[in-house]
C-alpha positions, -999 to +999 in steps of 0.1 A: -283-477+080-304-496+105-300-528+126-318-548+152-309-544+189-315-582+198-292-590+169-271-564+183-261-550+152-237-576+138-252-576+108-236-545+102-203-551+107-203-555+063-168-550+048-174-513+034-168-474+035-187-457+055-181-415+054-178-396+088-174-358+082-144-355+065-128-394+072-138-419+059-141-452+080-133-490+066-162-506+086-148-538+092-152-567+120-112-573+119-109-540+131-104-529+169-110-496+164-140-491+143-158-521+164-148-505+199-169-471+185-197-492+173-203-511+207-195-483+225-221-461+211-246-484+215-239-491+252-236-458+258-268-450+243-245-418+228-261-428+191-294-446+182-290-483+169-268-489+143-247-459+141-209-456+146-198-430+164-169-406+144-135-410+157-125-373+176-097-357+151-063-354+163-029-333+150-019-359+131-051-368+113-054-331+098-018-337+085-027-367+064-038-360+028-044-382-003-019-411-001-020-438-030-009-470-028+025-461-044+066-461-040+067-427-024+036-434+000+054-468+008+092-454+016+078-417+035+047-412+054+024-388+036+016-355+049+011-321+034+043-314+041+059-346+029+040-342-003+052-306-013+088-319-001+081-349-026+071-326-051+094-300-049+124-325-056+105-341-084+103-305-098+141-300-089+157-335-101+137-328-137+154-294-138+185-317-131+185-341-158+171-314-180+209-299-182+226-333-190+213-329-232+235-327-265+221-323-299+223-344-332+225-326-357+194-317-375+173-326-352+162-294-333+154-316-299+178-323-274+187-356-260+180-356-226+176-379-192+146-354-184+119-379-199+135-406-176+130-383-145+095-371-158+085-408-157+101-419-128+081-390-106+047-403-120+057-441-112+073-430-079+049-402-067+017-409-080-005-389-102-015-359-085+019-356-071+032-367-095+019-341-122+020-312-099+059-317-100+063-314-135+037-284-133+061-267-109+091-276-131+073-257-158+061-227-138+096-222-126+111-223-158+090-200-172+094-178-147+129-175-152+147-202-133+176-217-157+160-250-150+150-258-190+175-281-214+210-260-219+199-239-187+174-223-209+142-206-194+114-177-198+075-173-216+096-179-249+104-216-241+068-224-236+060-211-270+089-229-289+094-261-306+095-279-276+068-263-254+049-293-268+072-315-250+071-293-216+033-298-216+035-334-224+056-342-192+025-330-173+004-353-186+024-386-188+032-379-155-002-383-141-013-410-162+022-432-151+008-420-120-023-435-120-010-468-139+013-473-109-018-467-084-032-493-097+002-514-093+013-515-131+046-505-117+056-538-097+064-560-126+089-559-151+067-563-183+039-542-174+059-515-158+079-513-195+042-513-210+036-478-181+067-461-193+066-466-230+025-451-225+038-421-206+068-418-239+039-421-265+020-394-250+053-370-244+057-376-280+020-371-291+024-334-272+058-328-287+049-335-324+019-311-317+039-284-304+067-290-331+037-287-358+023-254-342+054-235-335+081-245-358+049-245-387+066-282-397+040-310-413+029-337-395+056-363-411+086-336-400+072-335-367+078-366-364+108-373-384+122-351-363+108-351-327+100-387-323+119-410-345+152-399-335+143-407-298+130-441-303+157-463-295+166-441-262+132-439-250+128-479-253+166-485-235+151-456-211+115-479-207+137-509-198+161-495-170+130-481-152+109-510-158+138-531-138+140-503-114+105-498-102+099-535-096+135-544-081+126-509-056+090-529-051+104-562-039+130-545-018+103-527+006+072-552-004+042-553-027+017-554+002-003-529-007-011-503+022 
């Protein structure tokens, strides 16, 4: 990157990115605080022409991590320590809804608000977040925590008919996740699309897992793991696609 002195350097105040170690700069003339380092440098004659000087770290800038423009990053300031808080009571509010199920008969899935939840973290936390929640669910679970439908938990779980289903929740929840970063989640009609994507792929996983472990053909997978589910997944696609966008226009779409 290189400049002329007698033009001192303006025309390199582009909008853009430009990297500094580990931080990464928005080089642009609006902004105080990236011109003050560029000027200053220069008059300083601490860097040659055309350089911007790195801002020094401080405490609070090695507590920042990956924040996308999302719900969670809106409402609570993210840190490392926000972020495992975050995902730590995604983890623990799936484990939640995961013990308010009944069966109907013959059906071997339960009903469940744990899809709901699953969906919700994605929207709500993002996809990395958002995914490594359901991951934890999963881990704990299987390591013995009653946190499965009906209390259930251990290895056996994630081998059963509805490991497929355990799996899936990992995967819809990052790719709500990244729907919402892109700010899918602030309407009502697109953010119904979001959720009823994140439902198709929980089902997608489920029917595999139903066809694998409970050796049933593709048509009784999905006879019985996805057709019985329609109708509550849909009213479940509505209520969080008025929920998400009312949550939106409460605290502002402005993205940060």
């Amino acid at each position: 990157m290189t400049t002329n002195r007698g033009q001192r350097g303006r025309e390199d105040f582009t909008p853009g990115i430009l990297r500094c170690g580990a931080y990464r700069i928005r080089k642009d003339p609006s902004s105080p605080a990236t011109a003050v380092s560029f000027w200053g440098s220069l008059r300083r004659g601490g860097a040659r022409a055309g350089q911007i000087a790195c801002p020094a770290p401080t405490a609070e800038s090695h507590l920042t991590t990956y924040a996308p423009s999302v719900l969670a990053t809106r409402l609570v300031r993210r840190t490392w320590v926000s972020t495992a808080l975050l995902i730590v009571g995604g983890a623990l509010l799936t484990a939640a809804a995961a013990q308010v199920s009944f069966y109907i008969p013959p059906v071997p899935v339960p009903f469940t608000m744990q899809t709901f939840v699953v969906l919700l973290c994605g929207g709500v936390l993002g996809s990395r977040a958002g995914a490594a929640s359901q991951l934890l669910y999963v881990a704990m679970g299987a390591a013995g925590l009653p946190f499965f439908a009906e209390a259930s938990s251990g290895f056996d779980v994630l081998v059963g008919p509805t490991s497929g289903y355990l799996f899936g929740f990992i995967v819809a929840a990052f790719v709500v996740g990244k729907l919402a970063e892109r700010g899918d989640d602030r309407h009502f009609v697109p953010a119904v699309g979001v959720f009823l994507i994140g439902s198709l792929i929980i089902y997608a996983c489920g029917v595999a897992g139903l066809m694998l472990a409970a050796e049933m053909s593709f048509g009784d997978a999905v006879a019985n793991g996805v057709l019985p589910f329609v109708f509550w997944d849909v009213l479940k696609a509505l209520a969080a696609g008025a929920l998400l966008p009312g949550v939106w226009k409460l605290v502002g779409e402005k993205r940060s």
